[in-house]
C-alpha positions in Angstrom: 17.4 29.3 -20.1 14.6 30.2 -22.5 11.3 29.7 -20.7 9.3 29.6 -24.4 11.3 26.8 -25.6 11.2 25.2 -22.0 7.6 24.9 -22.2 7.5 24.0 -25.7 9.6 21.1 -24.8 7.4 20.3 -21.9 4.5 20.6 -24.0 5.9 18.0 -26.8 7.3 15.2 -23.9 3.7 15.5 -22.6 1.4 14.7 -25.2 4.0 12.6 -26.8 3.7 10.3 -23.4 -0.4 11.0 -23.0 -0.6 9.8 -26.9 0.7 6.5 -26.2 -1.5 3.4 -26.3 0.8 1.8 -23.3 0.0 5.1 -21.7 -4.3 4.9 -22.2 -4.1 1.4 -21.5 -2.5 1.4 -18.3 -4.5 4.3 -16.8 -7.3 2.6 -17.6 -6.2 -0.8 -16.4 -4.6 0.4 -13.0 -8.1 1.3 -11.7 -9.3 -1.7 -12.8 -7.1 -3.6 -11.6 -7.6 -2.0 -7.9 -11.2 -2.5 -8.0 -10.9 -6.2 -9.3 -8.8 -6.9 -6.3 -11.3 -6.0 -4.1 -14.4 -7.4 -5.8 -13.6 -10.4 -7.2 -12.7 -12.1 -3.5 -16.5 -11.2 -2.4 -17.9 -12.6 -5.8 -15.6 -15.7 -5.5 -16.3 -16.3 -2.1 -19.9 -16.4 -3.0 -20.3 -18.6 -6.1 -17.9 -20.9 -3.9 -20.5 -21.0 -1.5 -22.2 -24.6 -0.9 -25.8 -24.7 -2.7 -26.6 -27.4 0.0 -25.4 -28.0 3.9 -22.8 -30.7 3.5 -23.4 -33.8 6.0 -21.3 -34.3 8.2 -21.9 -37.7 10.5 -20.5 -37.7 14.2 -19.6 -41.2 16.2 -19.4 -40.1 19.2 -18.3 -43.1 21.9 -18.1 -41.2 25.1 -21.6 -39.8 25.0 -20.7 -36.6 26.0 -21.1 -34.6 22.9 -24.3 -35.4 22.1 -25.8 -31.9 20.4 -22.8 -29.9 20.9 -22.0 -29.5 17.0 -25.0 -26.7 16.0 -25.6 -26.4 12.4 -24.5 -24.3 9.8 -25.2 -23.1 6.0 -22.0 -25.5 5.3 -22.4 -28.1 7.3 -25.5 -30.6 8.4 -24.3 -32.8 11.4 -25.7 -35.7 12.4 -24.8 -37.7 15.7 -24.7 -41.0 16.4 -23.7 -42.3 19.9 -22.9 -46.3 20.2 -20.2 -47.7 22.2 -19.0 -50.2 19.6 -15.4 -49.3 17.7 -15.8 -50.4 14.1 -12.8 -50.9 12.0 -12.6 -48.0 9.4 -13.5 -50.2 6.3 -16.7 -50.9 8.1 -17.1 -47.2 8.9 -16.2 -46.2 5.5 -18.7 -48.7 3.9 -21.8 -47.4 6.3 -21.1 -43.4 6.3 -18.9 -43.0 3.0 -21.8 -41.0 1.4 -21.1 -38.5 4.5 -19.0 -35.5 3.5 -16.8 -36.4 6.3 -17.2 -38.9 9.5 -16.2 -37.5 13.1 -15.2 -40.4 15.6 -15.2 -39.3 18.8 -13.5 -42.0 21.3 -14.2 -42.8 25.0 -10.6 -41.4 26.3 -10.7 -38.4 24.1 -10.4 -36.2 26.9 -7.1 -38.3 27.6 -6.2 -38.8 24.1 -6.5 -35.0 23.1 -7.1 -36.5 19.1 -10.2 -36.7 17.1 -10.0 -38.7 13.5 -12.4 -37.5 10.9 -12.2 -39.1 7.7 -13.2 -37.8 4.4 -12.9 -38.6 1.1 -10.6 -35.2 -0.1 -8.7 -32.6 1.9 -11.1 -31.6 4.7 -12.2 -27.8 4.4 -10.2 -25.8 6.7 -13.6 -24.4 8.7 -14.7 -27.7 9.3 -11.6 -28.5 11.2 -11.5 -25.0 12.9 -15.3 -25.4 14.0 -14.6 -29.4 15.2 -11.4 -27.8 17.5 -13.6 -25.1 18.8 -16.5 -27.2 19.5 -14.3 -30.1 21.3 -11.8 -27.6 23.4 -14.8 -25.8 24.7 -16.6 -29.1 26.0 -13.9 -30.9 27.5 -12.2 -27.6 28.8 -15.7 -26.6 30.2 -15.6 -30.4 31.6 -12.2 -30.1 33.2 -13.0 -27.1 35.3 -16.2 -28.9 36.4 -13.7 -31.7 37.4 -12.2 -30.0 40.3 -15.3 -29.8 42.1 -15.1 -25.9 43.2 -18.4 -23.9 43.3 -18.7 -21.0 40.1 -14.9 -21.9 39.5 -15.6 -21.8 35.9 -17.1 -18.1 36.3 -13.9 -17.5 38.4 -11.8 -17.9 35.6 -13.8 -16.1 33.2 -13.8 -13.3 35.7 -10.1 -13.2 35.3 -10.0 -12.7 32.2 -9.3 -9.2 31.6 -9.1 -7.2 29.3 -7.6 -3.8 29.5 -8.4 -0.7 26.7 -5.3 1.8 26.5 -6.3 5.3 25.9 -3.4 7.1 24.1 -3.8 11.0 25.2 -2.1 13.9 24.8 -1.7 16.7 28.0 -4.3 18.4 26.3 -6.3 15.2 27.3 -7.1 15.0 23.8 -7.0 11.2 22.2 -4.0 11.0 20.1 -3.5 7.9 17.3 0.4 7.6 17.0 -0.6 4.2 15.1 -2.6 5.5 12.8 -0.4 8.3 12.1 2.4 6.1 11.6 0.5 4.1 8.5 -0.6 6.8 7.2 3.0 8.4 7.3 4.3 4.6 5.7 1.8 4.4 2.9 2.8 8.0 1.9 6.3 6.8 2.3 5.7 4.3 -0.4 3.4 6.3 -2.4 6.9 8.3 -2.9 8.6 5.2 -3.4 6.4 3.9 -5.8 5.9 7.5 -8.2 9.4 7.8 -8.3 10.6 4.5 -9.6 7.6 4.9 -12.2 8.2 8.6 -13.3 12.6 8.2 -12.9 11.9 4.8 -15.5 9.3 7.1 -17.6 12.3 10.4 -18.1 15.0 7.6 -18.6 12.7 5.4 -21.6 12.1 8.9 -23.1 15.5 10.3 -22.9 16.8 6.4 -24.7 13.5 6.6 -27.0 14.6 10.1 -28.5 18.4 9.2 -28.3 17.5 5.7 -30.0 15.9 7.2 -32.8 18.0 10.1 -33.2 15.4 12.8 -33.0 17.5 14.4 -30.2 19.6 15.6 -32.6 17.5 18.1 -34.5 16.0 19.1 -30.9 19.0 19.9 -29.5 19.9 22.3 -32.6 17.2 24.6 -31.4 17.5 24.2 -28.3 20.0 24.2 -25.1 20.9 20.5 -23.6 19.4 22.3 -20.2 16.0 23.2 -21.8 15.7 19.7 -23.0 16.5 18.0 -19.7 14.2 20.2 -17.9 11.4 20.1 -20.1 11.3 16.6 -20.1 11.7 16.0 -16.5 8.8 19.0 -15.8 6.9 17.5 -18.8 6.9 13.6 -17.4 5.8 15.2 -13.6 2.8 16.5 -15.3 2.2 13.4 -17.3 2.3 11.6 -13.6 -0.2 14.4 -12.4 -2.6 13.3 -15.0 -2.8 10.1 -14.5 -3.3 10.1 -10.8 -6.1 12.3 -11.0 -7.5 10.2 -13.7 -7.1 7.6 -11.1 -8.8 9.3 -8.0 -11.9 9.8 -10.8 -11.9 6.3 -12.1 -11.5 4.7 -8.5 -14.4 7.1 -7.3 -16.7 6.5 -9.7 -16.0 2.6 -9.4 -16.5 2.8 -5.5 -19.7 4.5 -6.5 -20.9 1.7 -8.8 -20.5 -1.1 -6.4 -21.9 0.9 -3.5 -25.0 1.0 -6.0 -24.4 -2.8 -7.6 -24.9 -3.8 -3.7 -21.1 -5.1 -3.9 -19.3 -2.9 -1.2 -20.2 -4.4 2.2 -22.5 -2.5 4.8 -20.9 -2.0 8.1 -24.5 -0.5 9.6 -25.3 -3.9 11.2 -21.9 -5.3 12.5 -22.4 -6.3 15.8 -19.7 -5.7 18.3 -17.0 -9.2 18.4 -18.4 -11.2 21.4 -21.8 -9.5 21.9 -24.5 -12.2 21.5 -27.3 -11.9 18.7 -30.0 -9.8 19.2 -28.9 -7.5 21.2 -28.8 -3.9 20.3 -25.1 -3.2 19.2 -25.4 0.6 18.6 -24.2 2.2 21.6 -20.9 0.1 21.3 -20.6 0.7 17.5 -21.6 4.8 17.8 -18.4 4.3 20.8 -16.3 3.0 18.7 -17.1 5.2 15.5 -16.8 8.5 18.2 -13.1 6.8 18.9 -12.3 6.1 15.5 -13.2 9.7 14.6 -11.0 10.8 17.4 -8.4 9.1 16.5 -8.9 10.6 12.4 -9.0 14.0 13.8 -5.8 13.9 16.2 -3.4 13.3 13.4 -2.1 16.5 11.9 -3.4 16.2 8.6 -2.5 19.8 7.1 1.6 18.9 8.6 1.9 15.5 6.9 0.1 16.5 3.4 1.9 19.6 3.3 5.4 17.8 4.2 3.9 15.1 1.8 3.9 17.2 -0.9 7.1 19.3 -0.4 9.1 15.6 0.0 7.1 14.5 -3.0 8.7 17.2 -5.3 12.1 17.1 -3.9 12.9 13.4 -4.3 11.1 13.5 -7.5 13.5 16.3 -8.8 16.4 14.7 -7.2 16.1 11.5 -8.9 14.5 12.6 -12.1 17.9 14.6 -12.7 20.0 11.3 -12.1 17.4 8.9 -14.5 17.5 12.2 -17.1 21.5 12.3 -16.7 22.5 8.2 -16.6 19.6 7.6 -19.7 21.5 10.3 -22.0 24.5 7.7 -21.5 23.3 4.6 -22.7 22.7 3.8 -26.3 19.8 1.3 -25.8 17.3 0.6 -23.2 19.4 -2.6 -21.9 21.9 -0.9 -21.3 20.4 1.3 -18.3 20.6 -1.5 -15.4 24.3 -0.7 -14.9 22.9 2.4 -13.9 19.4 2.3 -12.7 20.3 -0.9 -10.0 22.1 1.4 -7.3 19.9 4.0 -7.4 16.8 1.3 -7.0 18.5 0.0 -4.1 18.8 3.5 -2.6 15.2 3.5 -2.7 14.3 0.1 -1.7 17.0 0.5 1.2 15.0 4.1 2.3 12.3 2.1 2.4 13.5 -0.7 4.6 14.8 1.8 6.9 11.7 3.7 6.7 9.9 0.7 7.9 12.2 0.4 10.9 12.0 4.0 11.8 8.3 3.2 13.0 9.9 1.2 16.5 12.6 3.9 16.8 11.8 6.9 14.8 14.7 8.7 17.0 17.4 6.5 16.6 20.6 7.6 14.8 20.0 5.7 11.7 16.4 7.1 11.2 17.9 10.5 12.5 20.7 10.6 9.8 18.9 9.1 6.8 16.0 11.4 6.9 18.7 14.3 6.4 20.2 12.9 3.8 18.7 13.6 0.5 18.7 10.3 -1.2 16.9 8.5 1.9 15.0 11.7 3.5 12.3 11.7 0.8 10.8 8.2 2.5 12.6 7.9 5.8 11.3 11.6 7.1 7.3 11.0 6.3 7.7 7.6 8.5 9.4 9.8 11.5 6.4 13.1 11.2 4.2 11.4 13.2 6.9 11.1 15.8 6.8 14.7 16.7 10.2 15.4 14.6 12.3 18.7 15.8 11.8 21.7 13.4 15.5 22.0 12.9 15.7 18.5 11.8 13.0 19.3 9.5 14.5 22.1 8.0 17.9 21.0 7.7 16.3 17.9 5.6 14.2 19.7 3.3 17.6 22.4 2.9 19.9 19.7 2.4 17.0 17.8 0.0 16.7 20.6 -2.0 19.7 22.0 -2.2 21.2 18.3 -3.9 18.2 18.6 -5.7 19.6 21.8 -7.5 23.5 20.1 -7.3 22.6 17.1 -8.9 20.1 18.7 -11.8 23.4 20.9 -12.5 25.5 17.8 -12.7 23.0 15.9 -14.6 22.9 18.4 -17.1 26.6 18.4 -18.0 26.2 14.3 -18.2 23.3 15.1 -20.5 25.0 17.6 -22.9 28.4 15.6 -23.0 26.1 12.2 -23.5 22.9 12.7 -25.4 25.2 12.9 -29.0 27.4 10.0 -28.1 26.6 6.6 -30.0 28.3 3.2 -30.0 30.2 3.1 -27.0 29.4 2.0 -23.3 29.8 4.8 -20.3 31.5 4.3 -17.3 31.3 5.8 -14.1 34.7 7.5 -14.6 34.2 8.8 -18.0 30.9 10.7 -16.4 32.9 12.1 -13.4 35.3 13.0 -16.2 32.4 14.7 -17.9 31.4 17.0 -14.8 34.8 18.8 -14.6 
């Protein structure tokens, strides 16, 4: 293999991807994208917001709810207590310029059922609010009921609550958890770049094949040094655009911090703690936790196993999309071919998932040493404390079909890249590798 011609190969596939508009576009759209996801909820959610409380009028016939509902920036309550039951058309005539009408009856606590009437679909906080309001009273009001002295402090004593404290014998806090979704979003992260890149080599290889440009490249150069570059040539394209990515998506976290658009977490008070009480202590607890937790998982291991998965799987499968897209004519002809080796990945993936409630089990065990499933299914096991020969024999096996199968693609590529006008079986490739 001529390494000068190998790069020069490289170096043509790369700009000749970077050049595209489709290529510009979607780097600069992905970003975009991400960032719109995230900003237009918050921006939504406040131009939804009411300009005005909305009133909400309460009939409330057992007298026993008289104050409970507190207002809110939505909602404006006002109560009403009378022991009359008017028909609805009468109630509708009186309080239809209400937002909605809350008719408490005598028997509720009985009855368990509260109708409300409004003229649309009633806004799912009002309904959540009204249940929490009502349960509260009339639960409040049944423990009263039985008559025992601070019963109702009694059961609220009871409540417990216990905090499990995940250590290792170094008595050092360990996060399996959090190891576990960092190990799954890597997982897909490999999932993901290798669909994208495999679908990038095979477009190229039909693009060059399609327009028949592949034939004057391949007389100056080997079928080998073409398949390579490209494949080389595409991971650098990828490269590119996900650092271009990490920029854009910094600088845009940047922006919004300074816009005022990304929330601050400096005030949260504690779930439960009541309002104006200091919250720091529990927050400055649970950020020393958190921190805990960031710093048990073994960062350097699951990057560096990241990375070395990362390039085997991509060289496995960029050697299969290089070798089935020098066999098709056109690109609509490539889902004969590209749908069993999606559902490889999409099956590693299902079984990476599982892996995460029994990361030792024989199916987890098995396909994170075989070399189409171990790219995915091993990062979900890592955090699991996986045996060093396991690990080994994976990333052996992994690379070592890695080499196999760019060998065997490359004989599918010479035999296929000058063939027009006829379809490819699966035999006539086996045929092709003796």
């Amino acid at each position: 293999m001529n390494n000068n011609r190998l790069f020069l190969v490289m170096q043509r596939e790369y700009y000749a991807i970077v050049a595209k508009k489709s290529f510009i576009i979607s780097t600069i759209l992905v970003p975009f994208l991400v960032l719109l996801i995230g900003v237009v909820p918050v921006l939504l959610a406040q131009f939804n917001s009411s300009e005005e409380a909305e009133t909400v009028t309460i009939i409330d016939s057992s007298g026993k709810f008289a104050q409970a509902f507190e207002d809110t920036e939505d909602y404006h309550f006002v109560y009403i207590s009378t022991d009359r039951v008017e028909p609805v058309e009468e109630l509708h005539e009186r309080y239809g310029d209400s937002y909605a009408l809350i008719t408490i009856p005598a028997d509720v606590a009985v009855t368990k059922k509260v109708p409300v009437y409004s003229d649309d679909a009633l806004r799912m906080s009002l309904m959540t609010q009204i249940e929490d309001v009502l349960g509260g009273r009339l639960s409040q009001e049944k423990i009263e009921s039985y008559g025992i002295p601070e019963f109702e402090q009694m059961v609220k004593d009871s409540h417990i609550e216990v905090d499990v404290d995940a250590l290792t014998w170094d008595n050092e806090v360990s996060s399996t958890m959090l190891a576990s979704v960092v190990g799954i979003v890597l997982a897909f992260i490999i999932y993901v770049f290798v669909l994208m890149f495999g679908a990038m080599i095979m477009a190229s290889v039909v693009e060059d094949k399609t327009n028949r440009i592949v034939e004057v490249i391949v007389s100056s150069c080997r079928p080998i040094e073409l398949m390579m570059g490209k494949i080389v040539g595409v991971a650098l394209v990828g490269l590119t655009q996900i650092a271009i990515w990490a920029v854009l998506l910094g600088a845009g976290m940047v922006i919004l911090s300074l816009c005022g658009l990304v929330p601050d977490t400096s005030s949260v008070v504690a779930p439960g703690m009541p309002a104006g009480v200091d919250a720091m202590p529990k927050v400055d607890s649970d950020m020393v936790k958190i921190l805990q937790m960031v710093m048990s998982v073994n960062w350097i291991q699951l990057l560096g196993m990241f990375v070395i998965y990362f390039i085997g799987g991509y060289l496995l499968y960029a050697a299969l999309f290089a070798g089935f897209g020098s066999a098709v004519d056109q690109q609509s002809d490539t889902a004969q071919f590209t749908t069993p080796v999606m559902m490889i990945i999409v099956f590693a993936l299902l079984i990476g998932e599982s892996c995460m409630e029994n990361p030792n089990g024989q199916l987890g065990v098995w396909c994170s040493i075989i070399p189409f499933t171990s790219p995915i299914v091993m990062m979900t096991r890592l955090p699991y404390d996986v045996p060093l020969w396991q690990m080994l024999t994976s990333i052996g096996v992994l690379y070592g079909c890695a080499v196999m199968f760019t060998y065997f693609a490359a004989r599918i590529y010479r035999n296929g890249i000058l063939r027009y006008g006829k379809k490819v079986s699966y035999m006539e490739m086996f045929k092709w590798l003796k």
